[in-house]
TIPA-850717 format. One record per atom (N, C-alpha, C, O): residue number from 0; atom name; x, y, z. Coordinates in steps of 0.1 Angstrom, whole numbers, plus 5000, padded with zeros to 4 digits. Example, Ala and Ser with C-alpha at 12.3 -4.5 7.8 and 13.67 -1.06 7.14 Angstrom:
<pts>
<pt seq="0" atom="N" px="5132" py="4943" pz="5078"/>
<pt seq="0" atom="CA" px="5123" py="4955" pz="5078"/>
<pt seq="0" atom="C" px="5132" py="4967" pz="5078"/>
<pt seq="0" atom="O" px="5142" py="4967" pz="5085"/>
<pt seq="1" atom="N" px="5128" py="4978" pz="5071"/>
<pt seq="1" atom="CA" px="5137" py="4989" pz="5071"/>
<pt seq="1" atom="C" px="5129" py="5000" pz="5079"/>
<pt seq="1" atom="O" px="5134" py="5011" pz="5080"/>
</pts>
This chain:
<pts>
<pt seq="0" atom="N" px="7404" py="3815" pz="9256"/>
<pt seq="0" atom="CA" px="7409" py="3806" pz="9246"/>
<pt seq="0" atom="C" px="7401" py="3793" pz="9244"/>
<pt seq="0" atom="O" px="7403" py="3785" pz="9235"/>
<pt seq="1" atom="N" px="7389" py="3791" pz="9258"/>
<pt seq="1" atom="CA" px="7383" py="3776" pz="9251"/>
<pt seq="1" atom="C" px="7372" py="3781" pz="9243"/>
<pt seq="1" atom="O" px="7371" py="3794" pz="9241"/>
<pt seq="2" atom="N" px="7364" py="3773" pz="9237"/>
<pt seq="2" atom="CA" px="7349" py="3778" pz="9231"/>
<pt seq="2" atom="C" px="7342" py="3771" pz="9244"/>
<pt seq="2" atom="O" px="7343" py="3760" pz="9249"/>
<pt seq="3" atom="N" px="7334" py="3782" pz="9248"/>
<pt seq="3" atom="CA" px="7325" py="3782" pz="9258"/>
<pt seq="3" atom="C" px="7309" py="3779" pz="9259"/>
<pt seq="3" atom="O" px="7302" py="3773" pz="9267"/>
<pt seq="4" atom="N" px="7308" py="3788" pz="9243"/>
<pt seq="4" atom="CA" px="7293" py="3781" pz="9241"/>
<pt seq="4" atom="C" px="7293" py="3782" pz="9227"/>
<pt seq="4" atom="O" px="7298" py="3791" pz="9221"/>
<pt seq="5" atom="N" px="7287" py="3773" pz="9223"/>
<pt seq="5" atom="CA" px="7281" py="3764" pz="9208"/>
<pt seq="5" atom="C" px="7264" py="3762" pz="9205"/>
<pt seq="5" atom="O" px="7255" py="3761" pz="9213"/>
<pt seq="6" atom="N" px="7264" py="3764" pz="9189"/>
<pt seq="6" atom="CA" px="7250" py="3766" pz="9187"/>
<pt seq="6" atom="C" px="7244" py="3753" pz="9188"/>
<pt seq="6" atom="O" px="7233" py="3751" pz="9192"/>
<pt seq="7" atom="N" px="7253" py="3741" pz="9183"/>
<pt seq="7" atom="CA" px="7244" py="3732" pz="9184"/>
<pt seq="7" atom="C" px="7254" py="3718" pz="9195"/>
<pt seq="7" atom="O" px="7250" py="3706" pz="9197"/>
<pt seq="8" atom="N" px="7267" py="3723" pz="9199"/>
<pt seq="8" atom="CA" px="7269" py="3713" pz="9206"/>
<pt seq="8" atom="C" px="7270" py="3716" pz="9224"/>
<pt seq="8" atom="O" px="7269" py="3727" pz="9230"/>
<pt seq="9" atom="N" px="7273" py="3705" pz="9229"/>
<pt seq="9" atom="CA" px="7269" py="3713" pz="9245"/>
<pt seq="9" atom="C" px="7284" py="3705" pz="9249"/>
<pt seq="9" atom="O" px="7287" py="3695" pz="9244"/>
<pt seq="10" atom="N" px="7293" py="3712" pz="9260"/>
<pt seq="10" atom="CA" px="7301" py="3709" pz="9268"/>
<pt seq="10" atom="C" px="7302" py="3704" pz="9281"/>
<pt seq="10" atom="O" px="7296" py="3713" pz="9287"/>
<pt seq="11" atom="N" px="7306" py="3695" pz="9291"/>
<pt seq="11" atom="CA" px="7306" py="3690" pz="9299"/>
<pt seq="11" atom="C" px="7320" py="3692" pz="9303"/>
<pt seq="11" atom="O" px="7329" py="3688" pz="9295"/>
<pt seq="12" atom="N" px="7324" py="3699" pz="9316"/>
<pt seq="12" atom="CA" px="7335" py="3703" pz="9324"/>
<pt seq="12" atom="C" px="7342" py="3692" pz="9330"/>
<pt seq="12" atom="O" px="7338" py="3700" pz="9322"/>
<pt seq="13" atom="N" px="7347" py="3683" pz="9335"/>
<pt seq="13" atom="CA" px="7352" py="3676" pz="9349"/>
<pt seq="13" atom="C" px="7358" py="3685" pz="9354"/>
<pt seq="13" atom="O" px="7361" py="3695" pz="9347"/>
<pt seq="14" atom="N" px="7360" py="3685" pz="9365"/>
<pt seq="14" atom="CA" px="7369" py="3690" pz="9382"/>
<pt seq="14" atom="C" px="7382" py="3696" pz="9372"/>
<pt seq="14" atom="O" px="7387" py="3692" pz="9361"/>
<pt seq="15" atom="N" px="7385" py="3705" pz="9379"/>
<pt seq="15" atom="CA" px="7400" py="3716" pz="9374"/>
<pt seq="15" atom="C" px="7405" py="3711" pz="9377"/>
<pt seq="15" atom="O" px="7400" py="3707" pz="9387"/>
<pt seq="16" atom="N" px="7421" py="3705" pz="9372"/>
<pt seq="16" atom="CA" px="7431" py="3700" pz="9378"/>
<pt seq="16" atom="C" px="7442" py="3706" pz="9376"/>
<pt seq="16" atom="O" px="7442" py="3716" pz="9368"/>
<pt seq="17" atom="N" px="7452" py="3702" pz="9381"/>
<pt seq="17" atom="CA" px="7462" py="3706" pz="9377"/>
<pt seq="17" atom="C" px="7472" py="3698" pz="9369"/>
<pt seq="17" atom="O" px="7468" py="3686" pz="9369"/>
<pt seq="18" atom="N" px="7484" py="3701" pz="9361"/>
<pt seq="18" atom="CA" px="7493" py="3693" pz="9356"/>
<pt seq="18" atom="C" px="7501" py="3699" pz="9351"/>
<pt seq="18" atom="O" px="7499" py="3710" pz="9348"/>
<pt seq="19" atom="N" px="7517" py="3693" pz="9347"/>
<pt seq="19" atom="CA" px="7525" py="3697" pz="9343"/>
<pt seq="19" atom="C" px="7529" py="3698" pz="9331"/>
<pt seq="19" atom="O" px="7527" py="3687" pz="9326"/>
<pt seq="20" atom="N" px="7534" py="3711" pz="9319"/>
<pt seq="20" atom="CA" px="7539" py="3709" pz="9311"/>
<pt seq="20" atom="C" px="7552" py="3717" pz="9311"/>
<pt seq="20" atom="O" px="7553" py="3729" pz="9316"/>
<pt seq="21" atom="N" px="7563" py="3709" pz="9304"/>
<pt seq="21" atom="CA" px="7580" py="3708" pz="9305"/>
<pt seq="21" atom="C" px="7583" py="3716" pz="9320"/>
<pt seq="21" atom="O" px="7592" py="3724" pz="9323"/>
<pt seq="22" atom="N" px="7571" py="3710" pz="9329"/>
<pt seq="22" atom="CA" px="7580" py="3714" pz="9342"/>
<pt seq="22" atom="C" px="7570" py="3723" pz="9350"/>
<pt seq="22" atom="O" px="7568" py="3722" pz="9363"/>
<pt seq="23" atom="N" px="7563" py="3732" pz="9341"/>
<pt seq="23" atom="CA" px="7555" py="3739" pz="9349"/>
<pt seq="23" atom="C" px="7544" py="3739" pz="9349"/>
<pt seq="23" atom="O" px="7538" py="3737" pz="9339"/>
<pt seq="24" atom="N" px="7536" py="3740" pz="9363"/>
<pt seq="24" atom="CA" px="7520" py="3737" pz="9366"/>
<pt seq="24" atom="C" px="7513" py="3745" pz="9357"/>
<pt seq="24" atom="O" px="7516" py="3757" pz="9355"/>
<pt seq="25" atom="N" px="7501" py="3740" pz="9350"/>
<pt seq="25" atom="CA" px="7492" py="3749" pz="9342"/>
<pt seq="25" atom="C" px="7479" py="3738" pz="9351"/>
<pt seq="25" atom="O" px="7482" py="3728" pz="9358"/>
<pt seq="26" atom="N" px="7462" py="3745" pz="9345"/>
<pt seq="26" atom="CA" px="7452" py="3737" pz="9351"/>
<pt seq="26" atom="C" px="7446" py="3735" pz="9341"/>
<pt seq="26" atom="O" px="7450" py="3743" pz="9332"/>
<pt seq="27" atom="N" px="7435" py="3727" pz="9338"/>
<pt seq="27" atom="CA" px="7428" py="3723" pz="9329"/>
<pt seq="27" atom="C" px="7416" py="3714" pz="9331"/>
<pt seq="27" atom="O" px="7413" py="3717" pz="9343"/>
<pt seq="28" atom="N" px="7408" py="3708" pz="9328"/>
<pt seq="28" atom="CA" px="7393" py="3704" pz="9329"/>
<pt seq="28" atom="C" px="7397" py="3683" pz="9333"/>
<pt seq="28" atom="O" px="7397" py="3675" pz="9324"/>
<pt seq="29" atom="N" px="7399" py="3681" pz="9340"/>
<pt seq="29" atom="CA" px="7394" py="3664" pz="9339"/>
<pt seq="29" atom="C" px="7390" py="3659" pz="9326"/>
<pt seq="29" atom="O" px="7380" py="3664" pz="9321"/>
<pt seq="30" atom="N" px="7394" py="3653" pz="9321"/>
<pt seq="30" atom="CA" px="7389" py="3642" pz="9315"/>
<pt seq="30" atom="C" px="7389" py="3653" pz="9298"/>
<pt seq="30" atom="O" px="7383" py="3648" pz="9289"/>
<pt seq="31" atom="N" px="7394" py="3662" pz="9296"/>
<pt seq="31" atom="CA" px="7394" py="3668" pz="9284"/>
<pt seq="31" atom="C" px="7407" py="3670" pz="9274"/>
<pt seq="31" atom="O" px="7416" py="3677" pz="9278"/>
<pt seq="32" atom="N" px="7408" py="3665" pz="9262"/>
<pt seq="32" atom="CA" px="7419" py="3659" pz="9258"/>
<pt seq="32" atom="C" px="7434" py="3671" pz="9264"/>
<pt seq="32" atom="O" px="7432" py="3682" pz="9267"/>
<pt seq="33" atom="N" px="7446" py="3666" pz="9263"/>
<pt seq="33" atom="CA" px="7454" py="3672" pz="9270"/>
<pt seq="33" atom="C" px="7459" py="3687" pz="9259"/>
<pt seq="33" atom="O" px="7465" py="3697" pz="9261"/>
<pt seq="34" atom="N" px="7450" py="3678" pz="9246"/>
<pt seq="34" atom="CA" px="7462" py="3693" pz="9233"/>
<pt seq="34" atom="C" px="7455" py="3703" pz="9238"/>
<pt seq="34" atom="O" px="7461" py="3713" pz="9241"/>
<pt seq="35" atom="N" px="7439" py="3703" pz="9241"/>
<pt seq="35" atom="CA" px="7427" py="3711" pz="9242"/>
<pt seq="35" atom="C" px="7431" py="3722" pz="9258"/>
<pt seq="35" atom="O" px="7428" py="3733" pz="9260"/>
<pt seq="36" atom="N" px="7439" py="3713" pz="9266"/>
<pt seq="36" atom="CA" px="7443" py="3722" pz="9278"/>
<pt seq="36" atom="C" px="7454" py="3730" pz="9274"/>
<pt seq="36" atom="O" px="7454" py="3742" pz="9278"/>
<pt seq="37" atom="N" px="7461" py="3725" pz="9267"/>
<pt seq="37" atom="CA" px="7477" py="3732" pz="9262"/>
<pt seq="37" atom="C" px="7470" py="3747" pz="9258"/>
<pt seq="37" atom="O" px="7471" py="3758" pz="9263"/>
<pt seq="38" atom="N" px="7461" py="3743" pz="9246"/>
<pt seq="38" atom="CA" px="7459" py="3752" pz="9237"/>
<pt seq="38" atom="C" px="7452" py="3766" pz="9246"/>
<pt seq="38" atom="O" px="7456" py="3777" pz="9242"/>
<pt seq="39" atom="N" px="7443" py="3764" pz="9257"/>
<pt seq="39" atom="CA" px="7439" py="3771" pz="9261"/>
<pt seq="39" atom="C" px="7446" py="3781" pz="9269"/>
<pt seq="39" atom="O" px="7444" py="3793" pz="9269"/>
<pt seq="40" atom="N" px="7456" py="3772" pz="9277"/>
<pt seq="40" atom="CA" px="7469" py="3781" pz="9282"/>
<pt seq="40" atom="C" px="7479" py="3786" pz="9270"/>
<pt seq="40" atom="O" px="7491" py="3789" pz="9273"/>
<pt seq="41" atom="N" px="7474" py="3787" pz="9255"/>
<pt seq="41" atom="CA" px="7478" py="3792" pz="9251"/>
<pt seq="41" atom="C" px="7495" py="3791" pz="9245"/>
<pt seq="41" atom="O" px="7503" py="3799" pz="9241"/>
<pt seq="42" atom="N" px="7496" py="3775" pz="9248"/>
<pt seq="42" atom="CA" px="7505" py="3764" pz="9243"/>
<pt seq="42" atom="C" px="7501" py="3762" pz="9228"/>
<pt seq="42" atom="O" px="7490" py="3757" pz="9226"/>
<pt seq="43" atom="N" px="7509" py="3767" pz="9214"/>
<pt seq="43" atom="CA" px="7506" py="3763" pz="9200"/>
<pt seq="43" atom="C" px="7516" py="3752" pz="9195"/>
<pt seq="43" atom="O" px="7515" py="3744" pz="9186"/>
<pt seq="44" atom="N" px="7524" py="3755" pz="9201"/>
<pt seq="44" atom="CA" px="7535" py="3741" pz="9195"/>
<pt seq="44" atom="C" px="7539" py="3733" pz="9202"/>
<pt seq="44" atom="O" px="7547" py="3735" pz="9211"/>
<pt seq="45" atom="N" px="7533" py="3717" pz="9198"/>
<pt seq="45" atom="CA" px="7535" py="3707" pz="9208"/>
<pt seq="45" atom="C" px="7545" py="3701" pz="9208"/>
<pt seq="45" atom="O" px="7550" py="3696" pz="9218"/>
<pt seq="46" atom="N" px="7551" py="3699" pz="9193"/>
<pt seq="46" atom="CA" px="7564" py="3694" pz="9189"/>
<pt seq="46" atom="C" px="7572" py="3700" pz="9180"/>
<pt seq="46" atom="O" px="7571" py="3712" pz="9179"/>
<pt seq="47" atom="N" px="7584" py="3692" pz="9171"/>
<pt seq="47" atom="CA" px="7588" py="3700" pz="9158"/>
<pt seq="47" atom="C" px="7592" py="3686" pz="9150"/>
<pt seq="47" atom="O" px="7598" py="3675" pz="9153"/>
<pt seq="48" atom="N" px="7588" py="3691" pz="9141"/>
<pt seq="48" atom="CA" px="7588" py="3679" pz="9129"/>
<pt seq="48" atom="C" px="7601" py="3673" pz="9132"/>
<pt seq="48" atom="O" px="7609" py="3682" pz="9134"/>
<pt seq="49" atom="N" px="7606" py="3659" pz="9133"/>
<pt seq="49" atom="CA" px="7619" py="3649" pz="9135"/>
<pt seq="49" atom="C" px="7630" py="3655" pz="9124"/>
<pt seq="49" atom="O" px="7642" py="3658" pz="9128"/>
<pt seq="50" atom="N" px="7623" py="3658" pz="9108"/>
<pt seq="50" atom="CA" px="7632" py="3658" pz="9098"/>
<pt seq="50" atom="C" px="7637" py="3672" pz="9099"/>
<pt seq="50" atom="O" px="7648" py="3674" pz="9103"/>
<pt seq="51" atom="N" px="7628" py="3681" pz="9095"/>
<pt seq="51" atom="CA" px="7636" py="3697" pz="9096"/>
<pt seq="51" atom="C" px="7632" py="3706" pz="9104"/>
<pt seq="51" atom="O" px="7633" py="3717" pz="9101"/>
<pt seq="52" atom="N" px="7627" py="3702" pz="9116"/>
<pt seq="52" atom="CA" px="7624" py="3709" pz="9132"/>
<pt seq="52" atom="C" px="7615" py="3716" pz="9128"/>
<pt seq="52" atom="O" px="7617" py="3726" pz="9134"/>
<pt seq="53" atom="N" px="7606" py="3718" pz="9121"/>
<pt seq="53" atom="CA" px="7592" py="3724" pz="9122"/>
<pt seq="53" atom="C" px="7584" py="3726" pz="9131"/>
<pt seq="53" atom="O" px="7581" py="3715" pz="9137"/>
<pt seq="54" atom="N" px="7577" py="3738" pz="9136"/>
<pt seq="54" atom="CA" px="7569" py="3737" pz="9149"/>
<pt seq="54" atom="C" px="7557" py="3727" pz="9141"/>
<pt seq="54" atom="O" px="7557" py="3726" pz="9128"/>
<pt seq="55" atom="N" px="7548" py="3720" pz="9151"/>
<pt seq="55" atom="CA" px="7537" py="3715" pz="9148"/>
<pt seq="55" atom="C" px="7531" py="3717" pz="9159"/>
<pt seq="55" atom="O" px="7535" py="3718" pz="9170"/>
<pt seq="56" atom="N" px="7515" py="3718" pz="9154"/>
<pt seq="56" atom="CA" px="7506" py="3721" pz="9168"/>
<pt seq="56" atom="C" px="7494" py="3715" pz="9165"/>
<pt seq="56" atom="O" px="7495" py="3708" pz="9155"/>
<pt seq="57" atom="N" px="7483" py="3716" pz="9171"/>
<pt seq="57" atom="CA" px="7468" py="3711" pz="9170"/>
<pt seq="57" atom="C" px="7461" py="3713" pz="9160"/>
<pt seq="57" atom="O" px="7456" py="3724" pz="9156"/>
<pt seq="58" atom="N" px="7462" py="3698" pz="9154"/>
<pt seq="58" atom="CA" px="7456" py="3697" pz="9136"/>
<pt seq="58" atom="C" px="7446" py="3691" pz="9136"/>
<pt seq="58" atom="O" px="7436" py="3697" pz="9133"/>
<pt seq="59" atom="N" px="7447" py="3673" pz="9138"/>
<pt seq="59" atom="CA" px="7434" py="3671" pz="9132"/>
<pt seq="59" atom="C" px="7427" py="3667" pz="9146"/>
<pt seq="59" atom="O" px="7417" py="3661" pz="9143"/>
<pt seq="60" atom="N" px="7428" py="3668" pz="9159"/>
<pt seq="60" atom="CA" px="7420" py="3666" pz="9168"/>
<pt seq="60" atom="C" px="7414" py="3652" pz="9166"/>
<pt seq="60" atom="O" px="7402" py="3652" pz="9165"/>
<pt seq="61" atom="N" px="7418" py="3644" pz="9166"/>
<pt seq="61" atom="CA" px="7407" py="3631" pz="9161"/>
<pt seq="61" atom="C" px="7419" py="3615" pz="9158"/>
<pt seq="61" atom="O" px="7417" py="3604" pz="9152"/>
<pt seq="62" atom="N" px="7430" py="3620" pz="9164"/>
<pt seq="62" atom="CA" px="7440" py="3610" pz="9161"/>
<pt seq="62" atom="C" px="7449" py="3605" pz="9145"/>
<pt seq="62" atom="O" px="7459" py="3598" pz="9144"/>
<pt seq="63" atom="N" px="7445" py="3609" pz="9140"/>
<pt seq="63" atom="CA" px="7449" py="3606" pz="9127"/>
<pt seq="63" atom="C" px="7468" py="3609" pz="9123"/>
<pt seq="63" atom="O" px="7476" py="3601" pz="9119"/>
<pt seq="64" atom="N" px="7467" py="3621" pz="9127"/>
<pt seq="64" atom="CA" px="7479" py="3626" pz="9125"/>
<pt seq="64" atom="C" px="7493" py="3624" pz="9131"/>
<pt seq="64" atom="O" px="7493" py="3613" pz="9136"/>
<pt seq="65" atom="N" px="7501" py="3628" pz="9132"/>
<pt seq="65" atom="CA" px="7513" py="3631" pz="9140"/>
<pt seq="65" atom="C" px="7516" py="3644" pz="9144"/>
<pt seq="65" atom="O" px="7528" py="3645" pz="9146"/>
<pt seq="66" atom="N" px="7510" py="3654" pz="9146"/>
<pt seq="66" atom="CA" px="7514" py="3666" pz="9149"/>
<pt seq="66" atom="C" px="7511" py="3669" pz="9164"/>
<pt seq="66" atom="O" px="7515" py="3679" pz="9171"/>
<pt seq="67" atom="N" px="7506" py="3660" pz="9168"/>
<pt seq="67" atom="CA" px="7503" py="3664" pz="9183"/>
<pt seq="67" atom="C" px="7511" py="3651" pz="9194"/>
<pt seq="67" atom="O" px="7512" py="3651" pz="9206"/>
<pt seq="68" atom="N" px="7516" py="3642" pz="9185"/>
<pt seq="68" atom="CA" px="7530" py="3634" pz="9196"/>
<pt seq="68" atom="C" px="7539" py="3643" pz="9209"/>
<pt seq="68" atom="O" px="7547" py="3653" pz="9208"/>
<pt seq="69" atom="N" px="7535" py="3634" pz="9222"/>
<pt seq="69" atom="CA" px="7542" py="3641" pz="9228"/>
<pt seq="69" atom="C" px="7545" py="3632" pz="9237"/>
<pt seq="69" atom="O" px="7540" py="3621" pz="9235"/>
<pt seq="70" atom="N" px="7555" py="3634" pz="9251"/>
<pt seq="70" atom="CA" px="7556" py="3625" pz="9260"/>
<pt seq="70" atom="C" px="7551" py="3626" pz="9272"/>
<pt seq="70" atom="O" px="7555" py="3635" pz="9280"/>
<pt seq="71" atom="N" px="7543" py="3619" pz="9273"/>
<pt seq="71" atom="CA" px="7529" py="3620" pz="9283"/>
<pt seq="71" atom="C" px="7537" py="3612" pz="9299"/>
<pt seq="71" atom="O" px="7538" py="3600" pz="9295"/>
<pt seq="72" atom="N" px="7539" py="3612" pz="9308"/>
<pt seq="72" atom="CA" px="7541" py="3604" pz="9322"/>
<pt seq="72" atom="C" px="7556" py="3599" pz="9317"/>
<pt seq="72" atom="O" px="7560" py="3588" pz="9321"/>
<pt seq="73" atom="N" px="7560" py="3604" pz="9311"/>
<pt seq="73" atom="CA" px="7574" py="3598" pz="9311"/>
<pt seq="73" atom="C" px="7568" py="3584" pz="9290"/>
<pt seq="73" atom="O" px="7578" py="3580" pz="9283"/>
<pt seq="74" atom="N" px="7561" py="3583" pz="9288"/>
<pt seq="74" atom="CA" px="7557" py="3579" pz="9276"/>
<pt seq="74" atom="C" px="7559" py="3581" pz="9259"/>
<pt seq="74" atom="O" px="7548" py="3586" pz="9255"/>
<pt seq="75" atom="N" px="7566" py="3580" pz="9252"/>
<pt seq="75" atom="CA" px="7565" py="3589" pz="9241"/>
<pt seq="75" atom="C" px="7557" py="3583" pz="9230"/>
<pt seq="75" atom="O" px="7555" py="3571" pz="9229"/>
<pt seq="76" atom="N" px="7552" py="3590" pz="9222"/>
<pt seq="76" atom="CA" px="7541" py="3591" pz="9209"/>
<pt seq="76" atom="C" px="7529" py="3592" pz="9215"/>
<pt seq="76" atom="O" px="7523" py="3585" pz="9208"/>
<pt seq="77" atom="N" px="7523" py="3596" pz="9222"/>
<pt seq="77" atom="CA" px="7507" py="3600" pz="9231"/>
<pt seq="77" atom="C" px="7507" py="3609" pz="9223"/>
<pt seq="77" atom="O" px="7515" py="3618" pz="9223"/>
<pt seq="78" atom="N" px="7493" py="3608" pz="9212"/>
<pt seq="78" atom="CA" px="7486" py="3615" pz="9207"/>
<pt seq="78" atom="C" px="7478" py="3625" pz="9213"/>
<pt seq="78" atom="O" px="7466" py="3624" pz="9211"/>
<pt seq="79" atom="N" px="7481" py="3636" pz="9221"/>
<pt seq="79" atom="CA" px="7475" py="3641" pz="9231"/>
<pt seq="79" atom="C" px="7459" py="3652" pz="9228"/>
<pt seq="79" atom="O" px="7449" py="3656" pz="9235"/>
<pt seq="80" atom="N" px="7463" py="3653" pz="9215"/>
<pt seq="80" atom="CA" px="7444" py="3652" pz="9209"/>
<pt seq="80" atom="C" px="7436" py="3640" pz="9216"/>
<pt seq="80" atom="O" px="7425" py="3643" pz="9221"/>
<pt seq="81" atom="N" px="7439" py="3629" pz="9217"/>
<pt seq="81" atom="CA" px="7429" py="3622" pz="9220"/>
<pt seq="81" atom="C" px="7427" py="3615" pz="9235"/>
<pt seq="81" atom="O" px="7418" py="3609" pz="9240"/>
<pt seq="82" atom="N" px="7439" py="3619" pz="9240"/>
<pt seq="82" atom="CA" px="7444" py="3616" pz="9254"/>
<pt seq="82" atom="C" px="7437" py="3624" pz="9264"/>
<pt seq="82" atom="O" px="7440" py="3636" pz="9262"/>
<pt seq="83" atom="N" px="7429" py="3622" pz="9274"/>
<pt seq="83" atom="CA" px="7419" py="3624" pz="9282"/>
<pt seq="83" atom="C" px="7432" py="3632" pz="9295"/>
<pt seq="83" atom="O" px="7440" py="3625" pz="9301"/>
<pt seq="84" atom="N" px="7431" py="3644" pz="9297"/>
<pt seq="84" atom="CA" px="7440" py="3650" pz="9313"/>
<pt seq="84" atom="C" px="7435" py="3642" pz="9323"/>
<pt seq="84" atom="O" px="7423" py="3637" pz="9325"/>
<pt seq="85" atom="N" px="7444" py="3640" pz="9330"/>
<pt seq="85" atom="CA" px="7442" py="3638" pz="9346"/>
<pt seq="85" atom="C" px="7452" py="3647" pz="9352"/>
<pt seq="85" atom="O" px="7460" py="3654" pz="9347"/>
<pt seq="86" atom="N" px="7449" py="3645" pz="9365"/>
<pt seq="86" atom="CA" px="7455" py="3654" pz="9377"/>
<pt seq="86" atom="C" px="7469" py="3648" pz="9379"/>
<pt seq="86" atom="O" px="7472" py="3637" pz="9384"/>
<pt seq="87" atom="N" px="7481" py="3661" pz="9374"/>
<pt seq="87" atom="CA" px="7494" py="3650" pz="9383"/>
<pt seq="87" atom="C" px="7499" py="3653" pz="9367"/>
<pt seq="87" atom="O" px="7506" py="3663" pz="9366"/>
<pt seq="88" atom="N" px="7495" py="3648" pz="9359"/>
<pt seq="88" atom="CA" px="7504" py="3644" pz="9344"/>
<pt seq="88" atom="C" px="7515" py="3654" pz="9343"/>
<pt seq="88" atom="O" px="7514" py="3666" pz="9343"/>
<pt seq="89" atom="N" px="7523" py="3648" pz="9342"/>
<pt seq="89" atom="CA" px="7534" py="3653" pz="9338"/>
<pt seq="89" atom="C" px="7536" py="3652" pz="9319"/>
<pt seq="89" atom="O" px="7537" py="3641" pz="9313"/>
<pt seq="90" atom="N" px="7538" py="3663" pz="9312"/>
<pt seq="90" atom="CA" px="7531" py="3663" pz="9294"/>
<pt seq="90" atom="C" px="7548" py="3671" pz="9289"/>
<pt seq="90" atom="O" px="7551" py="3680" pz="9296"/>
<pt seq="91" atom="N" px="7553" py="3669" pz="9285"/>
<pt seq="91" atom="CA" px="7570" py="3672" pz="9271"/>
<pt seq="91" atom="C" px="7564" py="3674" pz="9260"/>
<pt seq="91" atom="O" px="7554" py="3669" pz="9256"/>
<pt seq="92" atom="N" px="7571" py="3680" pz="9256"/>
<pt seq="92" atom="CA" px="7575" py="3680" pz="9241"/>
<pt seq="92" atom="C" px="7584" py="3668" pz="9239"/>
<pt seq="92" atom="O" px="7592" py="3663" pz="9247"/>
<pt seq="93" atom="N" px="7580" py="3663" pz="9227"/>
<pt seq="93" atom="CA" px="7590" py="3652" pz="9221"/>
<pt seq="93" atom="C" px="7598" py="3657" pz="9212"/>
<pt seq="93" atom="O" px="7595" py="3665" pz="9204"/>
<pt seq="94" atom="N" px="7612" py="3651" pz="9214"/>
<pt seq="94" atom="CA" px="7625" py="3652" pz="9204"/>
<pt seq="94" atom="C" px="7624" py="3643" pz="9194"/>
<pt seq="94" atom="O" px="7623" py="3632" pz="9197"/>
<pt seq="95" atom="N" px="7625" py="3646" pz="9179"/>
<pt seq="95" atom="CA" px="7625" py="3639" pz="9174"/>
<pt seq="95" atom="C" px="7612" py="3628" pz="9171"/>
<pt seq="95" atom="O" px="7600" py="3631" pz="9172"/>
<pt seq="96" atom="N" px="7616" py="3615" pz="9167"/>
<pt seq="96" atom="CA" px="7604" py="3604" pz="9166"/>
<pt seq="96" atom="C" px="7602" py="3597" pz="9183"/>
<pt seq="96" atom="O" px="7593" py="3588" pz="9183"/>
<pt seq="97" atom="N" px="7607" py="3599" pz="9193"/>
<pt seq="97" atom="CA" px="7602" py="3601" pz="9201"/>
<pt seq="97" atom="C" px="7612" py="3584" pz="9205"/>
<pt seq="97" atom="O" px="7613" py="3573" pz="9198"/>
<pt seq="98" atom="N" px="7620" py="3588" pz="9221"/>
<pt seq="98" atom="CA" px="7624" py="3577" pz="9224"/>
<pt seq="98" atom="C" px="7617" py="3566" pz="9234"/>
<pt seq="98" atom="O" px="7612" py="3571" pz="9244"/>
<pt seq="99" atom="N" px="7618" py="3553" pz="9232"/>
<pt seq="99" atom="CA" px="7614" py="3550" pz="9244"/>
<pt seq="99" atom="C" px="7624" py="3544" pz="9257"/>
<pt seq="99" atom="O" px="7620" py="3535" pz="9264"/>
<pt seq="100" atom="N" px="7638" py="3550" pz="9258"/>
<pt seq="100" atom="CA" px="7643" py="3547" pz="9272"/>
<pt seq="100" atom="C" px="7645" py="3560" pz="9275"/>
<pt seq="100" atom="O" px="7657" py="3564" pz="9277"/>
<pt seq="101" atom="N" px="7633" py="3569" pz="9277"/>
<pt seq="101" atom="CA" px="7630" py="3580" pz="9285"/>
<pt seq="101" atom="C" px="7635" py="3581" pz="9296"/>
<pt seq="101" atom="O" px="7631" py="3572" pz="9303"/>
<pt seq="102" atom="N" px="7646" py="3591" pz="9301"/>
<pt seq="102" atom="CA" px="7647" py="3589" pz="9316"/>
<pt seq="102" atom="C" px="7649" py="3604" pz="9324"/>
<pt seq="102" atom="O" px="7654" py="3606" pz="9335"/>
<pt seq="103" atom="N" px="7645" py="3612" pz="9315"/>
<pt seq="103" atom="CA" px="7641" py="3623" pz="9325"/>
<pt seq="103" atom="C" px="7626" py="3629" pz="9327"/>
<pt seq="103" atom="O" px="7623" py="3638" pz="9335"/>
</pts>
């Protein structure tokens, strides 16, 4: 599920880590945005639209959008296209426009 090799761009790995999404351990690359780990494990829907629950998944890669909002370390709205993994993260789906007195 990643692209592995490219004609004209080249990839650089960090250390495998591990991390949590809604609970359960998946692994993924250091330092490589968090949607790009989802997607590889094969995670397509990161949220659902606030207004009429729409799945939403990995669009514009590049921050622009809202489809990739999620709640990152207990955090909500982390655009996780652009958000770098680390080891430990704990990553949700967000409900809605996303609250900030998160407490689970």
């Amino acid at each position: 599920m990643r692209i592995e090799r490219h004609p004209i761009l080249t990839f650089t790995k960090g250390a495998k880590v591990q991390f949590y999404f809604e609970g359960e351990p998946l692994e993924g690359y250091e330092g490589e945005p968090i949607a790009a780990a989802l997607h590889a494990a094969g995670i397509r829907c990161l949220r659902h639209s606030p207004v009429r629950n729409r799945p939403r998944g990995f669009f514009c890669a590049i921050g622009n959008c809202s489809s990739c909002l999620m709640v990152v370390d207990g955090v909500p709205n982390v655009r996780v296209c652009v958000e770098k993994l680390r080891a430990g993260m704990d990553v949700r789906r967000q409900k809605g426009k996303g609250d900030l007195n998160v407490s689970d």
